[in-house]
C-alpha positions, 0 to 999 in steps of 0.5 A: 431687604433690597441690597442686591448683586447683580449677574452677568444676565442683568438678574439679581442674587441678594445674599441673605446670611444668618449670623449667630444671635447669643453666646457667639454674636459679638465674637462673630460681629468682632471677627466681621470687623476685623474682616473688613466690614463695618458692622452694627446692630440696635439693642432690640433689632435682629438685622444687622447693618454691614457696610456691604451692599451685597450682605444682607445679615440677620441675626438667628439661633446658631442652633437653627441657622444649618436648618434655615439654610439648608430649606433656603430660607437664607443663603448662607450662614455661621454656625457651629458643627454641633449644630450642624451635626445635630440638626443633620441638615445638608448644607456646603461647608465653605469654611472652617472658622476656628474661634469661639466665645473665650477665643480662638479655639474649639469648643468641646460637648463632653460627658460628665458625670459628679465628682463622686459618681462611680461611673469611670468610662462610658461603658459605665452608664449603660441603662443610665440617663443623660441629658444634653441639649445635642440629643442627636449627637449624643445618641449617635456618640453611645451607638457608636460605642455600643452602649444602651442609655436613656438620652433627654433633652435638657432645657437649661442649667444642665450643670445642676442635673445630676445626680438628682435628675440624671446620671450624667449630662452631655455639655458645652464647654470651652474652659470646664471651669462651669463643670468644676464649679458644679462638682462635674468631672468629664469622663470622655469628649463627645464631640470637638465643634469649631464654627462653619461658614455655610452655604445653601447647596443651589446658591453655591452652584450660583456663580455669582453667589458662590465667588460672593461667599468665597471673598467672604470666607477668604478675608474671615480666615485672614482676619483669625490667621492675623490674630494674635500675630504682628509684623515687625521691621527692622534696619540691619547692617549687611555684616550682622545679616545672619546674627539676626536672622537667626534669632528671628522666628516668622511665619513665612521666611523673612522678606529681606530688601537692599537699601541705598546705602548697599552696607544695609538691609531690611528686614520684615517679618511676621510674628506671634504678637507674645514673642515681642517683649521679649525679641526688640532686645534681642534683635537690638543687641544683634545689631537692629536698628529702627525697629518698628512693630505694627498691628496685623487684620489679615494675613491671606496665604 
């Protein structure tokens, strides 16, 4: 790896970042994108290419990548709170990044249990077994609850489980439509998880290093704030200012500026991309006029 920043003494800082290779990997390589960066990967590569000579990225196990960044291996990285919380790894939480696989929302790890099962609440499996692949998380989550059980690591196809193998499981989802699909009802969310932007604790007392990761979160967040969202702008008759202004919802106030012609206004706003169809005739029928709709990447507050 040979991209480098240099610092104000003339040394080098390489900020080597972990990207999450499997469920997350094209939702993250979406998000850089939509960020900013030009990303690509090879089919059999692990180390992505950004168009940032100061990101070198490779691609590892969002399971592992709190570990490797809390020893130094890399500098920093995109991994969900579940494993953070997991791995019980001591790392700088830069960001919150709330998006997932299916979109931009959290992601639950949920005890559940057969649809016929007579366990009701938590209470109910005391002395039962679970499996899950978040051991430490649903150990912690039972002591919480004073509730004694049998906790085992689940390899895969955890769904298919109980009640043969154990008596509940301890599982991701986002939709829950796997667990209906397998006859699973949840009993109760073991833990909320969105993805973090982290940094190893002595790079992010490194200057340099640390306004690097800051710019990175900061176009992330603008790039999920935009999504979903688009701007419009339209030309409004001074007369008929306030009839459209309140049927105008937008993020912010609506920026309004004088024209040439001082009977005029224009107006600017930032909207939820849905509303569209059905606000262009409203806002035609209160008197707008050259209204134009265009895409949002990022929306910076």
């Amino acid at each position: 790896m040979n991209t480098k920043i240099s610092d104000s003494n003339g040394k080098t800082a390489v900020i080597t970042l972990g990207l999450p290779k499997g469920s997350l990997q094209e939702s993250t390589f979406d998000l850089f994108r939509r960020a900013g960066f030009t990303i690509s990967v090879s089919p059999r590569s692990y180390y992505p290419r950004l168009d940032d000579p100061e990101i070198d990225a490779v691609l590892i196990r969002a399971q592992e990548i709190s570990r490797y960044v809390e020893n130094g291996a890399i500098d920093a990285g995109i991994t969900g709170l579940d494993w953070i919380r997991e791995s019980g790894a001591d790392v700088v939480e830069i960001a919150n990044l709330i998006y997932a696989k299916a979109g931009f929302r959290p992601v639950r790890w949920v005890l559940a249990v057969p649809e016929d099962s007579p366990f009701q609440c938590v209470e109910d499996l005391r002395g039962k077994r679970i499996a899950t692949e978040v051991v430490n998380v649903t150990r912690e989550f039972f002591s919480d609850r004073g509730v004694e059980c049998e906790v085992e690591f689940s390899w895969g196809a955890t769904e298919v489980k109980p009640p043969q193998l154990v008596d509940g499981i301890v599982e991701l989802t986002e939709t829950g439509s796997s667990l209906r699909a397998n006859k699973l009802r949840i009993v109760e969310t073991v833990l909320e998880s969105t993805a973090r932007f982290i940094a190893n604790r002595a790079v992010w007392e490194n200057p340099v290093r640390r306004r690097k990761l800051e710019n990175i979160a900061l176009l992330l967040q603008g790039a999920i704030l935009a999504q979903g969202k688009v701007g419009i702008k339209m030309n409004v008759r001074k007369s008929g200012l306030e009839k459209v202004l309140s049927i105008l919802p937008s993020l912010h106030s609506p920026t309004i500026s004088d024209q040439l012609d001082k009977n005029w206004a224009a107006i600017e706003v930032i909207i939820e991309e849905k509303r569209v169809r059905e606000l262009i005739p409203d806002l035609k029928e209160a008197g707008a006029q050259g209204i134009i709709e265009y895409p949002l990447n990022k929306i910076v507050l």
